[in-house]
N, C-alpha and C positions, 0 to 999 in steps of 0.2 A: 532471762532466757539465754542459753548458751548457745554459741555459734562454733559449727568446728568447719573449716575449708569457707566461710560464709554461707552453713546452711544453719537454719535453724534446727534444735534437735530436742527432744522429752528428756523425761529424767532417764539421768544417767544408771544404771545400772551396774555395780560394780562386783561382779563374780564371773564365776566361769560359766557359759552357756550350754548345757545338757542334751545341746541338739547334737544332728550330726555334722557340725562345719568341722573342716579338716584342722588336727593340734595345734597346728601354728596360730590359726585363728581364734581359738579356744582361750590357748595362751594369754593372748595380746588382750582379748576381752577381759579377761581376768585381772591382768594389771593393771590397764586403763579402759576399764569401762565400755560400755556398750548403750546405745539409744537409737531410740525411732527419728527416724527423719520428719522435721516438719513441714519442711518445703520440698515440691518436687528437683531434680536433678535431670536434666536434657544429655544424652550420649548420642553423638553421632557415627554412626559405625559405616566406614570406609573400605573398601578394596583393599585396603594393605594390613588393616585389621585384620580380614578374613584368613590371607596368606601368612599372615601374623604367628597365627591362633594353627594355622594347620602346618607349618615350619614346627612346630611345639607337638606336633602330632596328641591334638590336648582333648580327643572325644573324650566326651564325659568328666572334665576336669574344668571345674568349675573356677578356677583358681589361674586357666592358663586360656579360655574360651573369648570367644570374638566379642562377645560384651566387655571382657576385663581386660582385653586392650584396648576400646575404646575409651574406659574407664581410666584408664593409667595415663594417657592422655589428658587427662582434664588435672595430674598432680597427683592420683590415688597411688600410693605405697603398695597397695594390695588391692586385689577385689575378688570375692568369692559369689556368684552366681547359685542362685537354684533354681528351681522351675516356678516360685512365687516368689521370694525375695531375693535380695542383692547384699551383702555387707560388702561396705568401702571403708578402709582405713586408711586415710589421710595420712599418717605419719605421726600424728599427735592427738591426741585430745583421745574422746571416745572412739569408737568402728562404729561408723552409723548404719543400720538397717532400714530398707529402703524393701516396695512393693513391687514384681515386677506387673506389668502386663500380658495381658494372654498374646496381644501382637510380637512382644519379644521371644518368649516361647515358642510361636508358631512360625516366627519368621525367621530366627537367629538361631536357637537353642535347639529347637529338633531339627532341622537339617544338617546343622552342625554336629550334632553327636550321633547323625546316621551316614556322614559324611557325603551328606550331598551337597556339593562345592557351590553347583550353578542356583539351589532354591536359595540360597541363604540372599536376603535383599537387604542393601545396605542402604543408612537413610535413616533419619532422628527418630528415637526410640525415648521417651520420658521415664525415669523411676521417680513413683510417687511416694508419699508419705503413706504409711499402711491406712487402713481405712481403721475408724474407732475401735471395730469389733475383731480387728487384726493386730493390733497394738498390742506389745509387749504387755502393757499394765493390763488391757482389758484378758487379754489370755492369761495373768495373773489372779486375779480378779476371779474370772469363769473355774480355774481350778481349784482355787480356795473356796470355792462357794460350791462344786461338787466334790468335792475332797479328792478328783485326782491332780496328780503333780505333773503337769507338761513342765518339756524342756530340761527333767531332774537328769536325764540321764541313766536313773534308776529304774529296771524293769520291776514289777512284782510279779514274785511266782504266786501262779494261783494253781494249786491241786486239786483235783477231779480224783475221787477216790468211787469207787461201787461198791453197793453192800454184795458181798458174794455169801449164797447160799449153798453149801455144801449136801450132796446129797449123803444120807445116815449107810456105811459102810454094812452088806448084809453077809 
């Protein structure tokens, strides 16, 4: 089992990820790999975080938010936030992906990206290991076995055409 930062983590994953995390992150994926976290990760998010993250004037920036400087604190290199998961890049190894909670969302993430300074409540926030059915491989898995591609990046066009009936010219 491989350890990156002392977490345990799944198989590695070594492409570029077809979501929508910002290029930088895309990148780094694509060189060194990407995996689910297996153990959870505890961030304690502080007062100075908050002022941190709004210094950065970073609404809606997943990459500059009061979770990713708590995060960078613990040694993370990077850390990109969404509204269910977390990627933390350590610096080396894979960028782990990580689950968030709906209490970080509702505590941290939407008052910060509505910019309301006073709801945001600071105080240990856990990122878990995704749940089975949220794992990389199982969302792998689920598309291969409907035949659509999460994560490819690639839309498909689907055309809608109408039979048109023309009426006979008199």
């Amino acid at each position: 089992m491989r350890k990156v930062n002392g977490i345990k983590v799944g198989k590695v994953t070594r492409r570029e990820p077809g979501n929508g995390l910002p290029p930088w992150v895309r990148q780094r994926a694509a060189t060194r790999g990407y995996a689910d976290a297996l153990e959870p990760l505890s961030l304690y998010v502080n007062e100075k975080d908050v002022r941190n993250a709004y210094d950065c004037v970073a609404q809606g920036n997943g990459a500059k938010c009061v979770m990713a400087q708590a995060g960078r604190r613990l040694g993370a290199e990077a850390v990109y936030f969404y509204r269910t998961t977390a990627w933390i890049d350590f610096g080396e190894g894979p960028i782990v992906r990580f689950q968030t909670t709906k209490s970080i969302y509702n505590n941290i993430i939407e008052p910060f990206d509505r910019g309301d300074f006073e709801a945001i409540a600071v105080g240990h926030y856990p990122l878990t290991p995704p749940a089975p059915s949220k794992t990389l491989e199982a969302e792998r898995a689920r598309s291969a076995k409907t035949g659509k591609r999460i994560n490819s990046g690639e839309r498909k066009i689907v055309s809608h055409t109408e039979r048109v009936v023309m009426a006979p010219h008199e």
